[in-house]
TIVORO-758935 format. One line per 8 residues: number of its first residue (from 1); their letters; for each residue x, y, z of C-alpha. Coordinates in steps of 0.25 Angstrom, whole numbers, plus 5000, padded with zeros to 4 digits. Example, Ala and Ser with C-alpha at 12.3 -4.5 7.8 and 13.67 -1.06 7.14 Angstrom:
// TIVORO-758935
1) as) 5049/4982/5031  5055/4996/5029
This chain:
// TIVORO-758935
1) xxxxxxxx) 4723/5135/5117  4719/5122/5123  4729/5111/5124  4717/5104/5119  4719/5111/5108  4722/5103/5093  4733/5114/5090  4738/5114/5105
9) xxxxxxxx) 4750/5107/5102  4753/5111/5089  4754/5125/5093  4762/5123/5107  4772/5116/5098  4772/5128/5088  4773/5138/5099  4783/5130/5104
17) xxxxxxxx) 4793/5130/5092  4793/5143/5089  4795/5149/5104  4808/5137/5104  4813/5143/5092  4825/5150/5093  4820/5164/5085  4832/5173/5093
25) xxxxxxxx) 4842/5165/5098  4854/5163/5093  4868/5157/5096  4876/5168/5101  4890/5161/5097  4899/5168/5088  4907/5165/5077  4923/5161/5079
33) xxxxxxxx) 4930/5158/5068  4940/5151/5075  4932/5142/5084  4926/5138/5071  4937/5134/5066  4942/5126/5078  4928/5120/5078  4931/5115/5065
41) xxxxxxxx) 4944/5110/5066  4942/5103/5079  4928/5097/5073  4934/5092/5058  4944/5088/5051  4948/5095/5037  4938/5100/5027  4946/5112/5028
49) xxxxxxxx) 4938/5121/5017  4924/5116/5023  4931/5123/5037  4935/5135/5030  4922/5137/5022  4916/5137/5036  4925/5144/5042  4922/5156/5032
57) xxxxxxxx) 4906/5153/5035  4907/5155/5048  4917/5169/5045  4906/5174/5037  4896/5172/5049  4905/5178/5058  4906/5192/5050  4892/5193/5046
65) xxxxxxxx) 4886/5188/5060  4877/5177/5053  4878/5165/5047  4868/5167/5037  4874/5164/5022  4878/5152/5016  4873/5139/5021  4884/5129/5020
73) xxxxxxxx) 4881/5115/5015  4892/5103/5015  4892/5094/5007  4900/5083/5007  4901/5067/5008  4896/5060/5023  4904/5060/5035  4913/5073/5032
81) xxxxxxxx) 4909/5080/5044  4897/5091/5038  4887/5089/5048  4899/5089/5059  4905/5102/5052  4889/5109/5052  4891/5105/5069  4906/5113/5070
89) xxxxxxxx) 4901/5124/5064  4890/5125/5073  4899/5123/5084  4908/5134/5078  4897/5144/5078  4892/5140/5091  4877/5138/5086  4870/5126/5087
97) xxxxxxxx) 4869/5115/5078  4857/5108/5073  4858/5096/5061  4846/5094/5053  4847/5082/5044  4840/5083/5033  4841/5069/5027  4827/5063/5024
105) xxxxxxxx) 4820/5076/5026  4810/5076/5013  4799/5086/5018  4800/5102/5017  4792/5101/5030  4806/5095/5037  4812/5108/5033  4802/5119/5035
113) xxxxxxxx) 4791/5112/5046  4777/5106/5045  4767/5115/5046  4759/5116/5058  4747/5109/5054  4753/5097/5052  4753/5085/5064  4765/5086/5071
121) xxxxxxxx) 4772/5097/5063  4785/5103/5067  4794/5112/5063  4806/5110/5051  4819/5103/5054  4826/5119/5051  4817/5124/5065  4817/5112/5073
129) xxxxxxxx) 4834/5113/5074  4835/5129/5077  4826/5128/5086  4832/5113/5093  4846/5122/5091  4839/5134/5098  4846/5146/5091  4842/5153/5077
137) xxxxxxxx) 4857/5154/5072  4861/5138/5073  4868/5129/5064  4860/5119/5057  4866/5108/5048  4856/5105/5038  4863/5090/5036  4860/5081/5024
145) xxxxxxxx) 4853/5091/5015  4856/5083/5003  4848/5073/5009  4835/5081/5009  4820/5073/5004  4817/5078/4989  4804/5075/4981  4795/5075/4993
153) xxxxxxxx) 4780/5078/4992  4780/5085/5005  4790/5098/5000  4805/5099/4998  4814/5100/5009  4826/5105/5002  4817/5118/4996  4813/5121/5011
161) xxxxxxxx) 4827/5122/5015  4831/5133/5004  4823/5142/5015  4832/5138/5025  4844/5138/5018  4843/5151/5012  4850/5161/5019  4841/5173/5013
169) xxxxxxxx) 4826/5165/5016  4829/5158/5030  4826/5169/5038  4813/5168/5038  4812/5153/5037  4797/5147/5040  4795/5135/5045  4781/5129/5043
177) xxxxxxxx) 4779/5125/5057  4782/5139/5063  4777/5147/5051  4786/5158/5056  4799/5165/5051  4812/5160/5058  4825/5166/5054  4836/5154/5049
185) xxxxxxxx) 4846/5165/5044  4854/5161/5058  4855/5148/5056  4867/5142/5050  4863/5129/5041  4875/5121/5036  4869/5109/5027  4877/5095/5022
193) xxxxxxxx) 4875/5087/5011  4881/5075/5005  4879/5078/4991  4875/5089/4983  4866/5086/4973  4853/5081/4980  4853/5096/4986  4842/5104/4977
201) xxxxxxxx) 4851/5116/4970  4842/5127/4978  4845/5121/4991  4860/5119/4987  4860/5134/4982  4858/5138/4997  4870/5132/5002  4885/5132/5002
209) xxxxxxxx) 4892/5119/4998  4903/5114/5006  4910/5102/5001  4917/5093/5011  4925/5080/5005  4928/5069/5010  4939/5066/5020  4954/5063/5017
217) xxxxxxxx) 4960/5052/5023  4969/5060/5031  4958/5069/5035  4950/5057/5040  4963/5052/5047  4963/5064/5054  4947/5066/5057  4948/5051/5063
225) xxxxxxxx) 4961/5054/5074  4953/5068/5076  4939/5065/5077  4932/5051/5074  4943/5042/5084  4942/5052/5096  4926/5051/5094  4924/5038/5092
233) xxxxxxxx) 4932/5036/5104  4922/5042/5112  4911/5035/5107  4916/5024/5110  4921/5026/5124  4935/5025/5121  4947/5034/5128  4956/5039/5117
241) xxxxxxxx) 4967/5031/5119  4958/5018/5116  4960/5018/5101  4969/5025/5093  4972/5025/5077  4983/5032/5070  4982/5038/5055  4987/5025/5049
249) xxxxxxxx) 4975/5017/5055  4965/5028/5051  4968/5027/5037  4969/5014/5037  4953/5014/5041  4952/5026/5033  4956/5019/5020  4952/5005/5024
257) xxxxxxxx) 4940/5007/5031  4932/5020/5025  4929/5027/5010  4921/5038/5014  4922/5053/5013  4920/5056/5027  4925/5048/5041  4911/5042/5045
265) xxxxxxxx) 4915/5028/5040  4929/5030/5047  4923/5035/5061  4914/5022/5059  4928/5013/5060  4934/5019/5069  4922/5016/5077  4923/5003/5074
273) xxxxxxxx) 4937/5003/5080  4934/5011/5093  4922/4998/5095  4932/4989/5093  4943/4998/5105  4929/4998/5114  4927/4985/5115  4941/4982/5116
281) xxxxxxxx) 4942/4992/5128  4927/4987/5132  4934/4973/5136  4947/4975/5141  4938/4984/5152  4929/4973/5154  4941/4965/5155  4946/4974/5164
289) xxxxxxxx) 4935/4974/5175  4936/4959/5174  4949/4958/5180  4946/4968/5190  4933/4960/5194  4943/4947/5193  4953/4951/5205  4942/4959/5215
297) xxxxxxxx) 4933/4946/5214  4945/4938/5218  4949/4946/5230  4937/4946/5234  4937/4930/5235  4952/4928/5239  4958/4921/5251  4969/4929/5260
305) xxxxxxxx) 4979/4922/5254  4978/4928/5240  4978/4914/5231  4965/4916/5224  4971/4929/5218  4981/4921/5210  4970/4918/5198  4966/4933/5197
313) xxxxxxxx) 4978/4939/5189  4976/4928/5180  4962/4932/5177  4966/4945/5175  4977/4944/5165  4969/4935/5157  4958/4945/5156  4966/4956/5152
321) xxxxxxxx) 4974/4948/5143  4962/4943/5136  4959/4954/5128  4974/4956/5125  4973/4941/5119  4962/4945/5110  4967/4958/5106  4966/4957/5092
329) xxxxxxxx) 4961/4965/5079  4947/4972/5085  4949/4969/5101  4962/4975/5100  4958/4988/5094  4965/5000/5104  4973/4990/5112  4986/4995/5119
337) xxxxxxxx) 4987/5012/5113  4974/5011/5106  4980/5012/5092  4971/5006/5081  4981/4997/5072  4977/4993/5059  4976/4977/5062  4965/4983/5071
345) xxxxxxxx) 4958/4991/5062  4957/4979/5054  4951/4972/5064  4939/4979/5067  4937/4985/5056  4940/4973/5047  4946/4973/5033  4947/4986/5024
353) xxxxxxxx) 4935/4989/5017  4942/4999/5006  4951/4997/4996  4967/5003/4998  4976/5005/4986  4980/4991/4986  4966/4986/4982  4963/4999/4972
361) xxxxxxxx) 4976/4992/4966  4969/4979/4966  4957/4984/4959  4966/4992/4948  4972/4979/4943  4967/4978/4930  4964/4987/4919  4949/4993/4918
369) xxxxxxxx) 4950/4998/4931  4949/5014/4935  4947/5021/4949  4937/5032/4946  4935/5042/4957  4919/5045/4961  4913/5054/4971  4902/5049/4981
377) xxxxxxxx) 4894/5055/4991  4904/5050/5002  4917/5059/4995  4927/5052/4981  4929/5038/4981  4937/5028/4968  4929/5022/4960  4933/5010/4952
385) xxxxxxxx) 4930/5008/4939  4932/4995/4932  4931/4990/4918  4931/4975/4909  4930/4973/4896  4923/4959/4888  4921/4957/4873  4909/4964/4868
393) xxxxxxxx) 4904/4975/4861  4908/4988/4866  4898/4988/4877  4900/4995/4890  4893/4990/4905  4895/4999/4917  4892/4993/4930  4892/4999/4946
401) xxxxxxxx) 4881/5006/4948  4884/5018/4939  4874/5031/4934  4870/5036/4921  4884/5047/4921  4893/5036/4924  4889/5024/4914  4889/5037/4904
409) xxxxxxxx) 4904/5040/4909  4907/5025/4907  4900/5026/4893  4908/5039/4890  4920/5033/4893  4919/5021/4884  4914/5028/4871  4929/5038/4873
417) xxxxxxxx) 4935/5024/4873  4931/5019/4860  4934/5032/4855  4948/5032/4860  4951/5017/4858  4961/5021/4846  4968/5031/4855  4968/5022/4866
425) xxxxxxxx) 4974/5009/4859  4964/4998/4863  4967/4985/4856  4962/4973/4855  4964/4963/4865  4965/4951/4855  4973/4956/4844  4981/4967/4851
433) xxxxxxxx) 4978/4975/4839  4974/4990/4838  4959/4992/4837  4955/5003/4826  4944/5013/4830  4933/5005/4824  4937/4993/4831  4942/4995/4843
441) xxxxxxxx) 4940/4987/4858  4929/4993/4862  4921/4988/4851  4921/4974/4855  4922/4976/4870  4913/4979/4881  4916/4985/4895  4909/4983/4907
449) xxxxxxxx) 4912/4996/4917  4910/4994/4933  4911/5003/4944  4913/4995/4956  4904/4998/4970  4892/4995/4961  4882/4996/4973  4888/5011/4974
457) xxxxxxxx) 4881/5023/4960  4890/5030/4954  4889/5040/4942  4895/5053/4937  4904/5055/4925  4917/5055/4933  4923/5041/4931  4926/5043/4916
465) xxxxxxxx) 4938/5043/4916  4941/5031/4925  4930/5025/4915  4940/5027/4905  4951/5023/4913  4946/5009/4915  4942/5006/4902  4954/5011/4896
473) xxxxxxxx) 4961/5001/4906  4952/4992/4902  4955/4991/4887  4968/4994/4886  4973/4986/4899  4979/4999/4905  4979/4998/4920  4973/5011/4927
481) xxxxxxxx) 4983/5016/4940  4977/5010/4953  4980/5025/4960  4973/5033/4950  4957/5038/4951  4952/5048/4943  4939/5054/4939  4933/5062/4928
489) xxxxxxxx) 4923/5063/4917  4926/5059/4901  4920/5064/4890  4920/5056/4876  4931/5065/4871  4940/5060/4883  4941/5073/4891  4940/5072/4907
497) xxxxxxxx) 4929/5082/4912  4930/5086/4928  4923/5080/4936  4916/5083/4951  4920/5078/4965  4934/5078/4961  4938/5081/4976  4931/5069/4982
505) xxxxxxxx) 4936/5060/4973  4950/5064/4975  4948/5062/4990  4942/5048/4987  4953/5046/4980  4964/5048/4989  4955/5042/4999  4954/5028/4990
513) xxxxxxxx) 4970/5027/4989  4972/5034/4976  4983/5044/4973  4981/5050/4959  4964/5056/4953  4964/5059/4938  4953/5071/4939  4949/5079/4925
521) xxxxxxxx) 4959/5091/4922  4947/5101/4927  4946/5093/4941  4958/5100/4947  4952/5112/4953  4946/5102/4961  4959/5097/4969  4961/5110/4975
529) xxxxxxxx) 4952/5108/4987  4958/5095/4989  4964/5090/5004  4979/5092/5003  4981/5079/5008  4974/5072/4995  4980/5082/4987  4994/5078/4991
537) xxxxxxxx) 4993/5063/4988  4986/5065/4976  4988/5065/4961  4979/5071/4951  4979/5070/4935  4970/5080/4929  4965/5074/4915  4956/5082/4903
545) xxxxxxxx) 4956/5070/4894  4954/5055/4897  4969/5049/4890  4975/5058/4901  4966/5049/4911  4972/5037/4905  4985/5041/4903  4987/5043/4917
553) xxxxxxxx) 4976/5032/4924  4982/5020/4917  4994/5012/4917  5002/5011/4905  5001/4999/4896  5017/4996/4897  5014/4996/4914  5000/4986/4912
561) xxxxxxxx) 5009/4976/4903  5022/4976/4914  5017/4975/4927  5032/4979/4933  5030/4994/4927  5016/4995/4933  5016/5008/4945  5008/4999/4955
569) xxxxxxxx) 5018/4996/4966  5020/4985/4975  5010/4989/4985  4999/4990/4975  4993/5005/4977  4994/5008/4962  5004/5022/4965  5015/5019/4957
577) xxxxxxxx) 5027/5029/4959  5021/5042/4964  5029/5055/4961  5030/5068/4971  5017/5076/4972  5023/5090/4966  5013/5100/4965  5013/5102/4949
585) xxxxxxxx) 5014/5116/4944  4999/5120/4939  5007/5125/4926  5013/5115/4922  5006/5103/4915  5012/5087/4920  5011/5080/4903  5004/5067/4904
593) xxxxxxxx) 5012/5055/4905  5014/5048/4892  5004/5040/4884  5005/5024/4886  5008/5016/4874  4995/5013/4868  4991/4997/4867  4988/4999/4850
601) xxxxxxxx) 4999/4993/4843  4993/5000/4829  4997/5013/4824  4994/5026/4827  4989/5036/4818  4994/5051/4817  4982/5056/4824  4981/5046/4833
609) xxxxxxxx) 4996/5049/4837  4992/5063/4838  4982/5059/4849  4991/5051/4856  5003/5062/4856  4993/5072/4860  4987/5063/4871  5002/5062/4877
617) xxxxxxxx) 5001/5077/4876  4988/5077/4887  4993/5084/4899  4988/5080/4911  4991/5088/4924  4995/5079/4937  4993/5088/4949  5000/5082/4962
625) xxx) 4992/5091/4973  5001/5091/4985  4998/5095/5000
């Protein structure tokens, strides 16, 4: 053919890819169980069930010969180490890595390849990294495949990956550019994924989900001294012994600094700090070659006698001593051993951006105020609930940027609080007196819910029960414990359903400073995979009914009206006494603590007794997880 030809080009460029493509050749390294293992210890730190599901993926491979089976997807919030993880593995095996992202990729003609009649087509994302890799049995991450394009006119992209991703069709997988059979059973895909929910069922159905959590702080302690410090180091042109920080100052930024799941926002400050060590270096070797310079241009101009030397040791000293004098805060970040102090932390990264104890304290103050625990694409956080009251007509406003399942919650919980006002002993706040059934506060009162972080959506059915809390708090004037979250959903007869994500928001939990989670009775089977370290400083309350919530959330009326007998203690944190953690035998049932005295000053029926003996009687099991 000419190369005057119009098809000239287009078919040198189709010859070309499939006479590049690596039809036969594969990586000949094989599998050791060992050095995979050692790959991914040295690489990261914890997830230990992630490592040993791997682990057993890759023992599979080893005994059949092949990796085709499962394709792994993990899923998990940002900056946990998936796509790192994707690279180990293929470290591990000894096969080359390939990542295709596939964030913005809204056409099926991305996956699959543009059909060679079209101007400038090439082949799909899937061909271009076997054959950029250059064996047929590589690994290739398949990053961000939550984030795929839907809706689009020009095909789905999602529905041309269930080809690829399906063990028992990729064989003969066709892409539209080559129009011929290429075999993807060899290739090892791994995927990753924020959240699940944006991933079309069929295209989930091919995978295995992997859930990685979020970090501990004591993990992420550990991951900074291993791996972030040492690299930031490097990139920053810094010897090791030029900045130093011990595990005292990495919580501190841990706590102070970052609320996240993973260490991205932790590797960004202590960037920040290895800037700050560079420059202070940066200058004292400037510095440095000043003085040098100084005494060579002096000799150079000296008489035999040696008098115009006199002057030059002055010079000296007061250049080295000037950045001694100014040593302060930022400049003196890694002066002397290199150790980071606290002061210094401070300085450069200026004033804490999180609240501690102390301030979760603070915001507790008053009753009508809860900590809810919510579950986030970025791992469990608190959430803060707060509530007033005005005259009115029994009217209910919920701000902060809430969804259709949580203003229904808020709803939910209000109409079981009019029902229970009786039970509960509301009076009212002029007379002191006892409100009948038909008269009660409610009536004659409105309530305006917020949800602080109101930029920030929220929804789901799992703040019921701090609903509940606060405006129990709020109309009885009951303060709610500062070091007490807890989650659930509540029903108008009061029971406490379970709930999901209970993992995350315990970790989010121990991560904001609290101590004890009041999760729904059904929940517990959750806490098994949770980190020793969490479990060990952590008490749990499991509840079927929401008096059992109250009864353990809020003070009782006795401690609100003497302020001596409150459990807060001097320093503010809101933990009170704290017993030893025993291990409770799963046999044996812990009786709830008994009932406060109830605000009414009328009497009570027989029935109503009856309700109030048999609320006393609630069981609610305290499980004190240890290490």
């Amino acid at each position: 053919m000419s190369p005057m030809h119009s098809e000239y080009s287009t078919l040198v460029d189709y010859l070309e890819n499939i006479a590049e493509l690596p039809w036969n050749r594969s990586s000949d390294a094989s599998i050791s169980l060992a050095a995979a293992e050692a790959q991914l210890a040295d690489d990261h730190f914890g997830m230990t069930k992630v490592k040993e599901r791997i682990l057993e993926f890759l023992a599979v491979a080893k005994l059949k010969g092949e990796t085709k089976g499962s394709i792994l997807c993990m899923h998990g919030p940002p900056g946990i180490g998936k796509t790192s993880l994707g690279k180990s593995i293929a470290t591990a095996l000894g096969r080359d890595f390939h990542r295709v992202s596939l964030g913005g990729v809204h056409t099926e003609a991305e996956v699959r390849g543009h059909r060679r009649t079209y101007v400038g087509a090439m082949p799909g994302l899937i061909i271009q990294g076997i054959k950029k890799c250059g064996s047929n049995n590589c690994v290739i991450m398949l990053d961000e495949v939550d984030k795929l394009g839907r809706n689009s006119l020009n095909g789905d992209p999602s529905s041309a990956l269930l080809e690829v991703l399906d063990p028992e069709q990729n064989h003969a997988f066709r892409d539209h550019f080559l129009n011929l059979p290429f075999n993807l059973s060899g290739v090892l895909f791994i995927a990753t994924a924020n959240e699940l929910q944006p991933i079309p069922r069929p295209l989930r159905d091919r995978m295995e989900v992997i859930d990685m959590h979020g970090y501990t702080i004591e993990e992420k302690v550990e991951i900074a001294r291993r791996h972030l410090l040492p690299k930031q180091l490097t990139q920053h042109g810094l010897a090791e012994a030029a900045l130093s920080c011990d595990a005292p100052t990495f919580d501190a930024i841990i706590a102070g600094y970052t609320r996240e799941a993973g260490v991205r926002e932790l590797e960004r400050q202590l960037a920040a700090l290895c800037r700050a060590a560079a420059t202070r270096v940066a200058r004292l070797q400037e510095a440095a070659a000043a003085s040098d310079a100084a005494p060579a241009a002096s000799d150079a101009a000296a008489d035999d006698d040696g008098a115009s030397n006199a002057p030059a040791p002055a010079a000296t000293g007061a250049a080295a001593d000037k950045p001694t004098a100014a040593a302060s805060g930022k400049a003196a970040v890694g002066e002397g051993s290199g150790e980071v102090t606290l002061e210094q932390v401070e300085a450069v990264l200026g004033p804490v951006k999180f609240d501690g104890p102390k301030d979760r304290a603070l915001q507790v103050s008053k009753p009508g105020v809860a900590i809810g625990l919510a579950y986030t694409p970025f791992g469990g956080d608190v959430l803060y609930i707060e509530a007033t009251k005005m005259g009115g007509s029994g009217q209910i406003t919920i701000t902060g940027q809430l969804g259709d399942v949580m203003k229904e919650s808020a709803r939910t919980a209000l109409s079981w609080l009019r029902a229970s006002a009786p039970r509960l002993g509301l009076t009212d706040s002029s007379s002191g007196l006892a409100l009948v059934e038909t008269d009660h506060l409610l009536n004659r009162t409105d309530v305006h819910l917020h949800f602080p972080e109101g930029a920030v959506s929220k929804d789901g059915p799992s703040a019921g029960v701090a609903i509940v809390t606060a405006l129990t708090s709020l109309l009885t004037g009951r303060l709610v414990r500062n070091d007490v979250a807890m989650t659930g959903e509540v029903t108008l007869r009061g029971l406490v359903l379970p709930v999901g994500g209970v993992k995350e928001k315990v970790i989010g939990a121990h991560r904001a400073g609290v101590r004890m989670c009041i999760l729904p009775a059904r929940n517990e089977k959750d806490l098994l995979e949770l980190p020793a370290s969490v479990a060990a400083e952590m008490d749990f309350t499991f509840v079927t009914d929401v008096e059992q919530v109250l009864e353990v959330a809020l003070h009782p009326a006795e401690a609100d009206a003497d302020p001596a007998s409150s459990s807060t203690p001097p320093d503010g944190k809101g933990h009170g006494e704290r017993t030893g953690r025993q291990r409770p035998r799963a046999d044996v049932a812990v009786p709830a603590p008994a009932p406060a005295p109830r605000a009414s000053a009328g009497p009570m029926s027989a029935a109503g007794r009856g309700r109030h003996r048999a609320a006393g009687r609630a069981v609610v099991r305290s499980s004190r997880r240890a290490a």
